[in-house]
N, C-alpha and C positions, 0 to 999 in steps of 0.2 A: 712487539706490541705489548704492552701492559697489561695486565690483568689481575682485577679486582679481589681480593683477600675471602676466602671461604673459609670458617669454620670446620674442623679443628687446623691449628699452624702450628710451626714451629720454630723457634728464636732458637739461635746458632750463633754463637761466640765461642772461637778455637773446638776445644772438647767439650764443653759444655750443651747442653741443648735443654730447651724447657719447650711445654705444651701448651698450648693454647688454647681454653675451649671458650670464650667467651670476651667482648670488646670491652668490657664494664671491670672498673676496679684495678686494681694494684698486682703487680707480680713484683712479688719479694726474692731475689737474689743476691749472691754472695758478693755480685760486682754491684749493686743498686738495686733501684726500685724504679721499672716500666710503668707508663700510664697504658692500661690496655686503651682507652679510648684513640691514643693518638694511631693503633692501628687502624683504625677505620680509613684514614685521607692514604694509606700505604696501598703499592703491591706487591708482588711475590720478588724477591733481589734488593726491596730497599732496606735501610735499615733504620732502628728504630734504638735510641740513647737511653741510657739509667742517668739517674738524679747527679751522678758521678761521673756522666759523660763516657762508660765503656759502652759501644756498640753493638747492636744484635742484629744478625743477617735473619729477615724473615722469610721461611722456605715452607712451601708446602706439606703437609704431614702425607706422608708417603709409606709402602712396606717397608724399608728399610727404620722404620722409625716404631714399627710394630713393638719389635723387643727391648727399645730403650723405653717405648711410655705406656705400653700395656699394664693393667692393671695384676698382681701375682696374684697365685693361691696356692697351687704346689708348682714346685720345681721346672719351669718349660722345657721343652726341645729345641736347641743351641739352634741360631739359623744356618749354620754350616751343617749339620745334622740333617737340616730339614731340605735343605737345597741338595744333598745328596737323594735323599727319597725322592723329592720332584723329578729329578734328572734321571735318577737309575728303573725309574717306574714308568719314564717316558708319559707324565701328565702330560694330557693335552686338555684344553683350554673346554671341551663340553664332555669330561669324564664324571661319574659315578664313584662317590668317596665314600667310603667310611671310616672316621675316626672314632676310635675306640678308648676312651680317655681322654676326655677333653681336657681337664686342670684350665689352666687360666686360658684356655684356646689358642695357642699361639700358634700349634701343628696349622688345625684347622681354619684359621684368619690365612695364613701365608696359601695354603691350599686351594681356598676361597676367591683369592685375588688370582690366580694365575689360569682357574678354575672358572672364570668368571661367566661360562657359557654354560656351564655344568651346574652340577648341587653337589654338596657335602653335608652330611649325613651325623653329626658327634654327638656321642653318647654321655654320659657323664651318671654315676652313681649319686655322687655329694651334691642336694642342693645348694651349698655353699658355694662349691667350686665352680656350677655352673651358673649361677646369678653373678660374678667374676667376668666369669666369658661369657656373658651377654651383655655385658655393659662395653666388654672391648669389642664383642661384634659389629656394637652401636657407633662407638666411636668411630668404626673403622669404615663404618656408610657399607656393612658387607649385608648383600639379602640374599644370598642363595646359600645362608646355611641354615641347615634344620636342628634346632637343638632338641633330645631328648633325653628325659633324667630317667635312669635307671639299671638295671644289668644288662648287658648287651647280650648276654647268653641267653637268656629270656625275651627281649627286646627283640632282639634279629631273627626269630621265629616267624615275625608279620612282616618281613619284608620278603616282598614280587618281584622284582629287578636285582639283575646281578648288576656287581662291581667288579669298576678296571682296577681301584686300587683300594686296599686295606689297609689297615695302620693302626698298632696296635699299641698303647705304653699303658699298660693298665697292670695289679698284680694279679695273678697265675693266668699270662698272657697264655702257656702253650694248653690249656683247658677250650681255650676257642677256637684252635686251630684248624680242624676237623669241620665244623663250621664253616668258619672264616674260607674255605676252602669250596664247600658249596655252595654259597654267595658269589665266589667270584665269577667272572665270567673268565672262558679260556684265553690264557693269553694274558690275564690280568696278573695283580703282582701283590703281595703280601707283607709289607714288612715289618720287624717286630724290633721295638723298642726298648733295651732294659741299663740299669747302671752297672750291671754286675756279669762278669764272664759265664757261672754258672747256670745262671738261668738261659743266657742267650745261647749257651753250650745244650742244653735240653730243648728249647725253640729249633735249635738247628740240625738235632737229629728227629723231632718229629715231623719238620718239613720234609725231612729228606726220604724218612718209612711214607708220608704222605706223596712223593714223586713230585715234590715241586722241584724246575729248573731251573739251569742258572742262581743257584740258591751259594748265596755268600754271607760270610759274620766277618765284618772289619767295624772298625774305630775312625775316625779321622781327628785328626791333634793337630790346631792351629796354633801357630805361633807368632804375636806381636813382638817389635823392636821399636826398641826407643833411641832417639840419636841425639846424641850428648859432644859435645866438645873433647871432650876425651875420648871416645870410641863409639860404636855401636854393641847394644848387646839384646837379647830378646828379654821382654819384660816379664817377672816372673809371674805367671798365675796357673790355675788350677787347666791341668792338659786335659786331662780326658772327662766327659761327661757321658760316653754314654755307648753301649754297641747297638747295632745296625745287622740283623738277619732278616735277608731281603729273596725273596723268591717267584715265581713266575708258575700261573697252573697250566698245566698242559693236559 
């Protein structure tokens, strides 16, 4: 069955992909020039010619499309990052979040959507960063997250409800720990976000003087391959972005 085109899409030609927020006007690419109007008579699968005749598959704008069109401000959390904290914190679908650090909200948008019975809770210092992640909130049609600008050290003082999961990539993450620990409820998970072994090396003995369980610090390094006529080999780019100290209060 067919179904009618919604605001925001996504045009798909091989690697390439563009955003879509509006029916009105011209999109300028490297293979041509789309009339957005003609998507209006389309739906989700058909596709849609540049001036040049190259084709674009139009697909719904989905999570997976978060980190290619989200808007930046600081640095995000890789989705492989982010889907290990989902999975190792055992989100379930009407949890209690706190993100500690929003930057361009990419943690909290993916939390959001799997969350989508729950609320998520992001903090964010810089109004900069967070007027950012309220436009990607926007785009993203996400209402169950609550933005607040300020120190979460002081902030988290007014909050009455504990949380199943914490999440922290802010700097002197391990200053809230002790905190971030009364908030949660038993059972709940903690994890801490940093680029640098040092710090995630102090994070992971204050959790441990704190008695949280199950408490681990790894990395995860993905690796892309390209397939060439001549061989296979993995494509070079930057491995590691980030470690991962994750623990559970008991």
């Amino acid at each position: 069955m067919s179904e009618k085109l919604e605001l925001p899409v996504v045009l798909v030609s091989g690697k390439d992909s563009f955003l879509v927020t509006s029916f009105k006007g011209e999109l300028h690419t490297h293979k041509g020039v789309i009339n957005l109007e003609e998507l209006t008579e389309k739906n989700y699968g058909d596709e849609v010619r540049t001036h040049k005749g190259q084709s674009f598959k139009i697909l719904p704008f989905s999570p997976s499309d978060f980190f290619r069109h989200f808007r930046r401000s600081a640095t995000p959390i890789m989705p492989k990052d982010i889907g290990a904290i989902i999975a190792m914190s055992g989100l379930r679908p009407d949890s209690l979040v706190l993100d500690a650090g929003t930057g361009s909200g990419m943690l909290a948008a993916y939390i959001a959507y799997f969350n989508r019975y729950g609320e998520v809770i992001t903090v964010e210092k810089r109004r900069d960063f967070a007027e950012v992640a309220r436009k990607n909130f926007k785009l993203a049609k996400l209402k169950n997250i609550h933005q607040l600008i300020g120190d979460v050290n002081y902030i988290s003082d007014g909050f009455k409800k504990e949380f199943d999961l914490i999440v922290l990539d802010m700097k002197d993450d391990y200053v809230f720990i002790p905190k971030a620990k009364d908030i949660l409820r038993v059972g709940g998970y903690l994890a801490v976000y940093n680029p640098y072994i040092e710090p995630s090396k102090r994070v992971y003995e204050i959790m441990k003087k704190a008695d949280f369980v199950e408490l681990e610090c790894f990395e995860l390094l993905k690796s892309n391959y390209e397939f060439k006529k001549i061989g296979t080999r993995p494509v070079t780019r930057v491995w590691h972005t980030g470690f991962i100290v994750i623990g559970r209060k008991c």
